[in-house]
N, C-alpha and C positions, 0 to 999 in steps of 0.2 A: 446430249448424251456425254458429251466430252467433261461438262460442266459437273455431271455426278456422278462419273467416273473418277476424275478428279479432285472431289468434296470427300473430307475425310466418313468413317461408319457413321461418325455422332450429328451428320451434317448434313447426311443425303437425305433425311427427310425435309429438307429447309427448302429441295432445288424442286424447280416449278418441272411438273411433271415425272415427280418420283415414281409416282404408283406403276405406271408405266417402265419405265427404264430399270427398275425395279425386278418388273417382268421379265425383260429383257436378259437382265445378268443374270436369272436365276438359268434363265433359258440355254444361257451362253454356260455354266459354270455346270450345267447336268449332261450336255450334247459336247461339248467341244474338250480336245484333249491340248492344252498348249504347252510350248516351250518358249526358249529366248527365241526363236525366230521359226516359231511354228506353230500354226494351229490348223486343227483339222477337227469337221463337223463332222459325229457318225451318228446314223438315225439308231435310236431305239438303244442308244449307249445309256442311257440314263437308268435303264434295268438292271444295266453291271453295279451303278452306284448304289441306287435306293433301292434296287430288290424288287420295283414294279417299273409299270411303263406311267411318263407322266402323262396329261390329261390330251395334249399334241397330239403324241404318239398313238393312244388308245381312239381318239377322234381319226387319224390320218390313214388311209387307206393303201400302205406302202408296196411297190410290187413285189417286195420279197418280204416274207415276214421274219428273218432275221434280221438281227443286227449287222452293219457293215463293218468287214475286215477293216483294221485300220490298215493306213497307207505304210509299205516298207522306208526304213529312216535307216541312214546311212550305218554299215556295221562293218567293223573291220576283219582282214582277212588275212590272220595270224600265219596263214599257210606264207605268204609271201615275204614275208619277213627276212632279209632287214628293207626289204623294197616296202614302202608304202599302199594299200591298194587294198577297197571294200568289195566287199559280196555282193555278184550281184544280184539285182533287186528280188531275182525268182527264188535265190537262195536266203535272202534276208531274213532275220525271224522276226515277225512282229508283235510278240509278246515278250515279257519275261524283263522289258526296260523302260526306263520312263524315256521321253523324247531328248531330255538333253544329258543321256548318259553317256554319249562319246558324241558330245556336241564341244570340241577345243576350247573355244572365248568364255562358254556355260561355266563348264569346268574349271579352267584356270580361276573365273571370276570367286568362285566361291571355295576352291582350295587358297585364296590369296585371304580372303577376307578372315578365312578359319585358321589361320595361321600356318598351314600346311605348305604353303611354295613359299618362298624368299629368294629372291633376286643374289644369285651364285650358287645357289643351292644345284648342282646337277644332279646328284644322286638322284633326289625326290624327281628332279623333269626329266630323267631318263625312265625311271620306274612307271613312276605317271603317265606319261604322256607318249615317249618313245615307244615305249613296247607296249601297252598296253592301249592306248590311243593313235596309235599310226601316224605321230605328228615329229614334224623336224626339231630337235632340240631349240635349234638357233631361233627359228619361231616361236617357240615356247618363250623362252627365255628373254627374248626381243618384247612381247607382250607384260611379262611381268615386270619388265623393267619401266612399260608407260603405266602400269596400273600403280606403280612404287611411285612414278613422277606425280602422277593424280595426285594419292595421298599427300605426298610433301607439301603440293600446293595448298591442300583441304587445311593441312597443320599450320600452314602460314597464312593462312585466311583467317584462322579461328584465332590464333596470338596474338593478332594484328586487329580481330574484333573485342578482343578481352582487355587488349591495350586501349584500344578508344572506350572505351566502357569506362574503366576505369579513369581515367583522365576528365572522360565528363561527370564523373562524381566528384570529382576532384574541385573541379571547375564550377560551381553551381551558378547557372546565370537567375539574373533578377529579370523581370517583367520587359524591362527599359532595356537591358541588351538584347531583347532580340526585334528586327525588323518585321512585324507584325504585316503587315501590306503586303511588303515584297515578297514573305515570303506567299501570300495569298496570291501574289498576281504570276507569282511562278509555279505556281500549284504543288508547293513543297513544304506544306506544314505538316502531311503525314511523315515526313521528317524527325518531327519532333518525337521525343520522349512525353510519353503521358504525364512525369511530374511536370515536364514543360508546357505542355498544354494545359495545365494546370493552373499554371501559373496565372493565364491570361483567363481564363472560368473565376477563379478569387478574385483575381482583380476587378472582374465586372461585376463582382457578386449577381454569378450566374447560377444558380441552382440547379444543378444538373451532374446524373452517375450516372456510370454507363463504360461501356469500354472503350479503349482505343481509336475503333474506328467511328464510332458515335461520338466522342468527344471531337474530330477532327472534324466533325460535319458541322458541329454544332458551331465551332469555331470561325469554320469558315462562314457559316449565318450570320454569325456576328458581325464578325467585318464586311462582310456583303452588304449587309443594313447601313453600316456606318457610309460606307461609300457610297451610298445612292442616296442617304440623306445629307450628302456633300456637294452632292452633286445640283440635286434639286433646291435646296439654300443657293448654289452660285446663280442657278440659272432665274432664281426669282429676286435674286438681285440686280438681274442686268435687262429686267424689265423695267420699262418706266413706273414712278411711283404712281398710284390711281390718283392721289391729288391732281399730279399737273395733269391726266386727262380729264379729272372735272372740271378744273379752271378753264381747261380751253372747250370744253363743254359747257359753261355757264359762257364763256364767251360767246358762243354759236347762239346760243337762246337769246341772249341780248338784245344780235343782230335781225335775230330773226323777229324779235317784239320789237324791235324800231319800224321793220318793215310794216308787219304784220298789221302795225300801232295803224300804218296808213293806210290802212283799208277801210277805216271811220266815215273816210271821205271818197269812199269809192262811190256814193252812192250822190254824193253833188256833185261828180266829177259824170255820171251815166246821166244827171237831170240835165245838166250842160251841152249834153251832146259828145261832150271827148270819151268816146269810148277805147279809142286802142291808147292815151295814158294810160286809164287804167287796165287793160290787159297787159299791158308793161310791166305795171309793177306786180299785180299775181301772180304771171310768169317768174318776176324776181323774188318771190317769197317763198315761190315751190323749189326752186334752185338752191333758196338755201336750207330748206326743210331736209332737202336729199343729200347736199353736204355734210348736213348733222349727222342725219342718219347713216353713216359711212364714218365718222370717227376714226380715229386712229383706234388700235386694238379691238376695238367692235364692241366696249365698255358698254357703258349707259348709252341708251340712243333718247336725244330728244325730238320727240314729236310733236308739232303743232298743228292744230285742225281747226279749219276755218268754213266756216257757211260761206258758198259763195252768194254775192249780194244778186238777189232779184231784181230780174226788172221790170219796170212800170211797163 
């Protein structure tokens, strides 16, 4: 809600679950009366606006079929003068003013903005706000003077972004001046200026429009890519080459065909009678069968299979 509230008119259809929240504000902007620091829900207000009741209202079963009084808001009470002091509530009227018509901080805000208070000005803060507002000068006055220090700040903010503006046109960097990484791994290339981003899209003759913040994405893709293809180049360099594990896999086979080679004569060595020789040396052939097959990296495994010899 905060999300499309916040999202400017040309924007709220972009936020997930407009249709919705949508509702909502209609809902809120027919029933509810606000001010700078007030708002108040009245059923079946929305007749005063649109001249019917909306679809809520005409569904909702209310115990009183008028509209509710709105709530009494502060009114001053001229009788007491020069002492400060409102009406109270029974006497208040509740028509006839918007909510922040003798709301002080409401008021000063938008007589300062309209050019109507200036900071020494008493005449206007007595007229204003003394007698007709029930408010203490020196409060008045006091307030206008931080809304005058705001602005000052706002004017040196904006000189001071005009000045840098300016300077980096002035300044035009190439490709090569700016730390491209660093600043990806600080997560500060929305930083840049769009010709700046630019810069490194030509450079890569990267094909790509688009706005600001899609150029920044795109950007950082790029170099995302670069770095993990730096990455995975180091790391398959500090594997052993697969030559030297098939040489010491053609080594393995070797041994194991020497062995192997002697199993020709397993079968004069069982006519002879010496049979645990050779149960010796088939144990030593499967021993190195299973070495092989265990390699370093777990590469090519060589297997060799053998009948074992019958006996008479």
């Amino acid at each position: 809600m905060k999300q499309y509230h916040d999202a400017p008119n040309n924007k709220k259809n972009t936020v997930p679950g407009h249709g919705y929240f949508a509702k909502l504000a209609s809902f809120e902007e027919e029933h509810c009366e606000k001010g700078e620091l007030y708002m108040e829900y009245r059923k079946m207000s929305c007749q005063e606006k649109n001249g019917e009741l909306c679809e809520y209202c005409r569904a909702t079963d209310f115990l009183s079929p008028t509209s509710a009084t709105p709530t009494p808001r502060p009114y001053p009470d001229y009788s007491k003068l020069p002492d400060f002091h409102y009406l109270p509530g029974t006497k208040t009227p509740t028509t006839g003013h918007k909510p922040d018509d003798y709301q002080p901080r409401a008021q000063i805000k938008q007589m300062f903005q309209e050019g109507k208070l200036k900071a020494g000005d008493k005449k206007a803060i007595e007229y204003e706000f003394t007698e007709t507002r029930v408010v203490s000068e020196k409060l008045v006055a006091d307030y206008i003077e931080h809304l005058t220090d705001i602005e000052m700040r706002k004017d040196k903010r904006r000189t001071d972004n005009d000045r840098k503006r300016a300077e980096r046109k002035q300044h035009v960097q190439e490709y090569n001046d700016i730390d491209w990484e660093d600043l990806y791994h600080r997560n500060q290339l929305s930083s840049l200026r769009v010709g700046e981003l630019e810069l490194y899209i030509n450079h890569h003759n990267i094909a790509f429009k688009g706005k600001k913040d899609e150029k920044v994405r795109v950007v950082k893709a790029h170099i995302g890519s670069k770095i993990l293809t730096s990455i995975v180049q180091d790391s398959q360099n500090n594997i052993q080459p697969a030559s030297d594990s098939n040489s010491a896999s053609k080594s393995h086979s070797a041994r194991v065909d020497r062995i192997v080679g002697s199993r020709n004569n397993f079968s004069e060595l069982y006519d002879s009678g010496d049979q645990a020789g050779g149960s010796q040396q088939e144990q030593e052939a499967q021993e190195t069968m299973l070495e092989t097959s265990m390699s370093q990296y777990r590469r090519k495994r060589t297997r060799v299979t053998t009948s074992s010899p019958s006996f008479a």
